[in-house]
MARVEXVEX-999093 format. One line per 8 residues: number of its first residue (from 1); for each residue x, y, z of N, C-alpha, C, O. Coordinates in pm, whole numbers, plus 50000, padded with zeros to 5 digits. Example, Ala and Ser with C-alpha at 12.3 -4.5 7.8 and 13.67 -1.06 7.14 Angstrom:
<atoms>
1 = 51319:49431:50780:51230:49550:50780:51320:49670:50780:51424:49668:50846  51285:49775:50708:51367:49894:50714:51290:50003:50787:51341:50114:50804
</atoms>
This chain:
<atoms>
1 = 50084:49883:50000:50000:50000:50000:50089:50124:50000:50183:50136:50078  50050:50228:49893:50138:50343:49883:50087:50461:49886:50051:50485:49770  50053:50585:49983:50019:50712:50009:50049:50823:49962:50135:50872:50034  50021:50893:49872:50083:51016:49805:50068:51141:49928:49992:51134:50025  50119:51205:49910:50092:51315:50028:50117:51459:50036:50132:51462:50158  50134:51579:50000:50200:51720:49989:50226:51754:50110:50134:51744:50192  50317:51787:50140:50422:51800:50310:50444:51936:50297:50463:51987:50187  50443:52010:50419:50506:52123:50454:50628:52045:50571:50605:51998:50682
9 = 50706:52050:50526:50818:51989:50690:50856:52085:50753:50892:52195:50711  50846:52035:50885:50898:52071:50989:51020:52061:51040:51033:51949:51089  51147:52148:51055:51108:52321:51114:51165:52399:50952:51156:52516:50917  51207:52316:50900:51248:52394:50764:51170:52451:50664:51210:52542:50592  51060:52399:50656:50938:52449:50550:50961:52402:50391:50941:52486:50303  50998:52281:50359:51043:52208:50264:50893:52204:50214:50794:52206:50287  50895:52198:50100:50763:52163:49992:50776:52038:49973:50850:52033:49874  50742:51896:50014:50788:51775:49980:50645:51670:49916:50566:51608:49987
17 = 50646:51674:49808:50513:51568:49739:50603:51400:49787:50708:51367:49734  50539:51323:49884:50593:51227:49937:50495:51113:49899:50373:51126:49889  50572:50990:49878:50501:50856:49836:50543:50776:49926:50663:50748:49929  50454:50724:50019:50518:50656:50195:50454:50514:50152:50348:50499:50092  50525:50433:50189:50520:50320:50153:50395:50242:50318:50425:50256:50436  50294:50184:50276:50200:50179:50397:50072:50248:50362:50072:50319:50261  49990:50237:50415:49878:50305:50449:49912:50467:50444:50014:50527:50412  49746:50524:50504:49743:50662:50553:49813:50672:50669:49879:50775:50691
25 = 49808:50538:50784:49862:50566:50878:50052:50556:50895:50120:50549:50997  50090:50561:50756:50194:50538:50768:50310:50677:50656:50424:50685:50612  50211:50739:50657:50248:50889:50618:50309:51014:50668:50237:51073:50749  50416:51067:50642:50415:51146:50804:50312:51270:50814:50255:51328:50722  50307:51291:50931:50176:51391:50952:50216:51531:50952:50186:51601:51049  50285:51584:50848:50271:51705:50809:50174:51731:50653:50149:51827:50579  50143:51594:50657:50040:51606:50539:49944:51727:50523:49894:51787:50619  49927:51753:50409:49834:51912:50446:49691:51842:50298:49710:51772:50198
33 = 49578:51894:50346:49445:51858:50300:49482:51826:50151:49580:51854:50082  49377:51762:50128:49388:51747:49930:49294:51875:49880:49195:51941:49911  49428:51858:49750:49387:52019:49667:49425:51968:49546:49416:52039:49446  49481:51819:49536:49490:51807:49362:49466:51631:49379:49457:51556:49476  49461:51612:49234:49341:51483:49257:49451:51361:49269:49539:51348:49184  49437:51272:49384:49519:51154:49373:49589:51168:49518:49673:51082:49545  49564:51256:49602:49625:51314:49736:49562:51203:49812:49467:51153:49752  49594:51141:49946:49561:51059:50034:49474:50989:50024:49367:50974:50083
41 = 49537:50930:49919:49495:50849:49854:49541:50672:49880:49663:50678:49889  49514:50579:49891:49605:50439:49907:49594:50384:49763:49489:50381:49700  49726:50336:49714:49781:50276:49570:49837:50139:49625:49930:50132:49705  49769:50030:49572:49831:49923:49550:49968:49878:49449:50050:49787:49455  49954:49950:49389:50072:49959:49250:50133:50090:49303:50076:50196:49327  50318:50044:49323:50373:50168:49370:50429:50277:49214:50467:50394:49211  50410:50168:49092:50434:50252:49008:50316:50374:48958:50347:50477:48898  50178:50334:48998:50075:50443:49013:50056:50569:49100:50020:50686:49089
49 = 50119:50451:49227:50139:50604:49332:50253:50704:49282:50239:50826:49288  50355:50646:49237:50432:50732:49166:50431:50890:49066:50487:50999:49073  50325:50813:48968:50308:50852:48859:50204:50976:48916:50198:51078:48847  50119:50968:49044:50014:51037:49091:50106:51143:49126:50085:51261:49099  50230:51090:49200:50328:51217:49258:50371:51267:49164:50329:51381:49144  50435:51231:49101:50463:51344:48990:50429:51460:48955:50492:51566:48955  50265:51421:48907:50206:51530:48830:50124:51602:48955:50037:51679:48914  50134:51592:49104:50079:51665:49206:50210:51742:49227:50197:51837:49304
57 = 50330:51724:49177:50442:51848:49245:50454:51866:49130:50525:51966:49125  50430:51833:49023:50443:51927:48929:50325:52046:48921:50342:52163:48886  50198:51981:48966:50087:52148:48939:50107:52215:49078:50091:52337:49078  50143:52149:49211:50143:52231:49350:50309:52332:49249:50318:52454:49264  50381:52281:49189:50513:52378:49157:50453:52475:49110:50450:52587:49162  50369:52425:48946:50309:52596:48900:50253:52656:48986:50262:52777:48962  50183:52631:49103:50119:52679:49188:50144:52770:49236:50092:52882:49233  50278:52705:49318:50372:52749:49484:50482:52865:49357:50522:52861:49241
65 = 50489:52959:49483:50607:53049:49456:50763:52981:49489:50868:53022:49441  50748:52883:49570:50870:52844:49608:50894:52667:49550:50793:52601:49525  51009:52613:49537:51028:52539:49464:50900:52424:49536:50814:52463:49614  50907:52353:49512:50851:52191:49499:50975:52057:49479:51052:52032:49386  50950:51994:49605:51090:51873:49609:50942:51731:49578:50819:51740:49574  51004:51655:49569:50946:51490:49524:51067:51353:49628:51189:51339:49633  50981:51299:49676:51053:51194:49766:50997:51068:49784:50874:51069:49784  51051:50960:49800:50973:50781:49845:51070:50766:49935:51188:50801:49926
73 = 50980:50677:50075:51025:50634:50185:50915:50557:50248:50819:50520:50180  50922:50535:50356:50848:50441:50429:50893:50491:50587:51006:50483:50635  50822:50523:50626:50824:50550:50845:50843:50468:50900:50908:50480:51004  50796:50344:50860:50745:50216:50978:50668:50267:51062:50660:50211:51171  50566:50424:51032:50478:50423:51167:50537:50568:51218:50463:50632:51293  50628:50610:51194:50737:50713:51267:50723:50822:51204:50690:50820:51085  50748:50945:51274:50759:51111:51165:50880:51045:51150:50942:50980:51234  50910:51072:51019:51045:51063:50899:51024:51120:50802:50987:51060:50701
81 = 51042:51251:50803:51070:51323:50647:51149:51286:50572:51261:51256:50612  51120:51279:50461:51195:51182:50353:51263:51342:50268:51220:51456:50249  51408:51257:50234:51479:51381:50135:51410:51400:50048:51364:51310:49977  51384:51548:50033:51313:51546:49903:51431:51590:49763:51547:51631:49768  51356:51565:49665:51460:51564:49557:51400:51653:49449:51281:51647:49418  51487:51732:49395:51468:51868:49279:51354:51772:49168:51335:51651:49153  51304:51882:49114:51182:51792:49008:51258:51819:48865:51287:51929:48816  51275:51726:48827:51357:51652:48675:51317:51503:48597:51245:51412:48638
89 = 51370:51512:48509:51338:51388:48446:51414:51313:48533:51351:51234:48603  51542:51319:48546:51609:51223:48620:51547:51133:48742:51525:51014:48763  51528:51277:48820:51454:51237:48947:51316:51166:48895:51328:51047:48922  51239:51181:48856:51110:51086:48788:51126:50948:48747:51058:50849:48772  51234:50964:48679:51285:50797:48573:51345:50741:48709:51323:50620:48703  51420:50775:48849:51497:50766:48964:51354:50668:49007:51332:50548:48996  51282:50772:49056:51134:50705:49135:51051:50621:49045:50991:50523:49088  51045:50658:48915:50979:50517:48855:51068:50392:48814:51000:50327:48735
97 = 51174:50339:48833:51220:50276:48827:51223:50212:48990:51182:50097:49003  51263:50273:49094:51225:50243:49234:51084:50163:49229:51072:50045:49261  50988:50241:49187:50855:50155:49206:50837:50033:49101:50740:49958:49101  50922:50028:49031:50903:49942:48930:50985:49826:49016:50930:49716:49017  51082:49834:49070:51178:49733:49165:51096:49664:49283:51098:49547:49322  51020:49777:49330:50945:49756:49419:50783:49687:49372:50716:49632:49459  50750:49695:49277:50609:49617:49246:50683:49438:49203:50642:49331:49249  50795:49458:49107:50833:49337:49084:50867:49246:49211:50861:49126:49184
105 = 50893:49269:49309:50897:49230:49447:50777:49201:49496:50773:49108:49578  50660:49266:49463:50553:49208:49568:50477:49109:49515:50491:49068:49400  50411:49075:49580:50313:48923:49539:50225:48918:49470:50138:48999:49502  50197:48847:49371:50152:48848:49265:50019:48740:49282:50029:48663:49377  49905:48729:49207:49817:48613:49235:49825:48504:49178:49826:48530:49058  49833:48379:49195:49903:48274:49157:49755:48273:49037:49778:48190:48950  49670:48316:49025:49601:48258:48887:49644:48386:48780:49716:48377:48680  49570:48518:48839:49585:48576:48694:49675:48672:48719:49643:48772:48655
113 = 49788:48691:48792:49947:48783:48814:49870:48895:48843:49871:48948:48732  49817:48954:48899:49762:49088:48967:49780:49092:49087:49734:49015:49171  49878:49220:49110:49879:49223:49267:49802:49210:49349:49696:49268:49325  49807:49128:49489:49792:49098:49561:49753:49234:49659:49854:49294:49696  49632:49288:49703:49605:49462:49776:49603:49391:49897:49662:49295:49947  49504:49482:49931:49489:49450:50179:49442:49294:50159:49475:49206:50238  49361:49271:50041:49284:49106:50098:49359:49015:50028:49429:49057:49936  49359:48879:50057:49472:48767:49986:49315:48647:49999:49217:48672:50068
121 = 49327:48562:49941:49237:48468:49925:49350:48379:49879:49458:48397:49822  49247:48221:49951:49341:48075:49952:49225:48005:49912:49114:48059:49916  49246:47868:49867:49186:47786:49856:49170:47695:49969:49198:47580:49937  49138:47706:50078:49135:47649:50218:49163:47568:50199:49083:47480:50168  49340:47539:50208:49451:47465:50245:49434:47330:50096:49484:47217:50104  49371:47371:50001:49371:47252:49901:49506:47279:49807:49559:47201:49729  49536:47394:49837:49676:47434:49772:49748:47511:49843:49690:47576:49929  49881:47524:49831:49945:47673:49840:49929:47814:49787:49993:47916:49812
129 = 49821:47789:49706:49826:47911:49646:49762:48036:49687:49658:48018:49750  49801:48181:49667:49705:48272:49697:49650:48348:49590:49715:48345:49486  49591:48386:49589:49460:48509:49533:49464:48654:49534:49518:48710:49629  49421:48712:49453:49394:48844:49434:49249:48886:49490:49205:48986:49549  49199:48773:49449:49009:48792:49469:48979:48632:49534:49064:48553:49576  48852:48616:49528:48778:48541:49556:48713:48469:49406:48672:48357:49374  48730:48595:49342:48714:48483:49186:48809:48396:49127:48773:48293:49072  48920:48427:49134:49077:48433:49093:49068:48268:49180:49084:48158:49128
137 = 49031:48304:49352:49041:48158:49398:48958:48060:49386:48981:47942:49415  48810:48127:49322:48709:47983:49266:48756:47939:49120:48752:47822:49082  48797:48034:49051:48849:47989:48913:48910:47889:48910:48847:47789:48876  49081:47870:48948:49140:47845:48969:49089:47665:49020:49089:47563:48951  49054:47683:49151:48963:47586:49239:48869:47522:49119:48861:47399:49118  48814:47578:49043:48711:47472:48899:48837:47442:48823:48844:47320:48829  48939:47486:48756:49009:47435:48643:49088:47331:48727:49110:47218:48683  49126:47367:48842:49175:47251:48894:49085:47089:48905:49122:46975:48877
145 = 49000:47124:48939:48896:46965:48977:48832:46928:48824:48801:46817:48782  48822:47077:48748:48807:47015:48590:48913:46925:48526:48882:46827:48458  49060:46968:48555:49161:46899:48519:49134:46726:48567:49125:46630:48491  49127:46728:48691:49111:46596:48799:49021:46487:48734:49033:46365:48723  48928:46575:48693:48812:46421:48687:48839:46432:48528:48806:46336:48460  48895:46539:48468:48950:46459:48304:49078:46359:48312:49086:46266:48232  49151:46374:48381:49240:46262:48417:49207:46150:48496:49273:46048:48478  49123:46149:48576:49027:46005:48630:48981:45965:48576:48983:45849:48616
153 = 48889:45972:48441:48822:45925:48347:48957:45830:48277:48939:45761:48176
</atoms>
């Protein structure tokens, strides 16, 4: 789960568009209200939350008189202002490649490869496998016992 967020930090007054890895509750709380679309928000795909930051420090920049920084981190729960970083291509291709490292890492659904969000579904213990959905795990659960009784025959 990934949180987009627009930061005023504390005590320096940094402009920081932040992508916190976690929930809302795992954002730091200098978060300031939503004013552009995609703000506190939760992203299962960190390359979406990404892509949301971007274009929120890019319009808070036309906005703001003063620069606009872009940052990814994770608190564990903790205020942690994350460095923020000048807005460039570099820095963009930097963070979408990060989230791209980071989605290829997370868990995938053993029927149709779609990440895995807050809920996981099993086939109560008839496999190892997990789920994206509950369809994903009845599907799965029919092609399997379809397979079975064409090979028992």
């Amino acid at each position: 789960m990934f949180t987009v967020t627009r930061q005023i930090q504390w005590p320096d007054g940094d402009k920081v568009v932040e992508v916190s890895q976690g929930g809302l509750d795992y954002c730091n709380p200098d978060a300031l209200c939503e004013r552009y679309a995609g703000e506190l928000q939760e992203y299962d795909d960190p390359r979406i939350a990404v892509d949301v930051a971007i274009e929120i420090a890019k319009e808070w920049n036309r906005d703001s008189k003063e620069p606009v920084l872009i940052s990814m981190g994770c608190t564990w729960g903790y205020t942690i202002p994350f460095e923020g970083m000048e807005l460039s291509k570099e820095t963009f291709e930097l963070l979408q490649n990060k989230a791209e490292v980071i989605y290829q890492r997370m868990p995938k659904c053993d029927y149709c490869g779609e990440l895995i969000g807050k809920n996981k579904y099993t086939n109560h213990g008839w496999t190892e496998s997990v789920y994206c959905s509950e369809y994903c795990a009845e599907k799965d659960w029919q092609e399997m016992n379809e397979y079975v009784e064409e090979e028992g025959e």
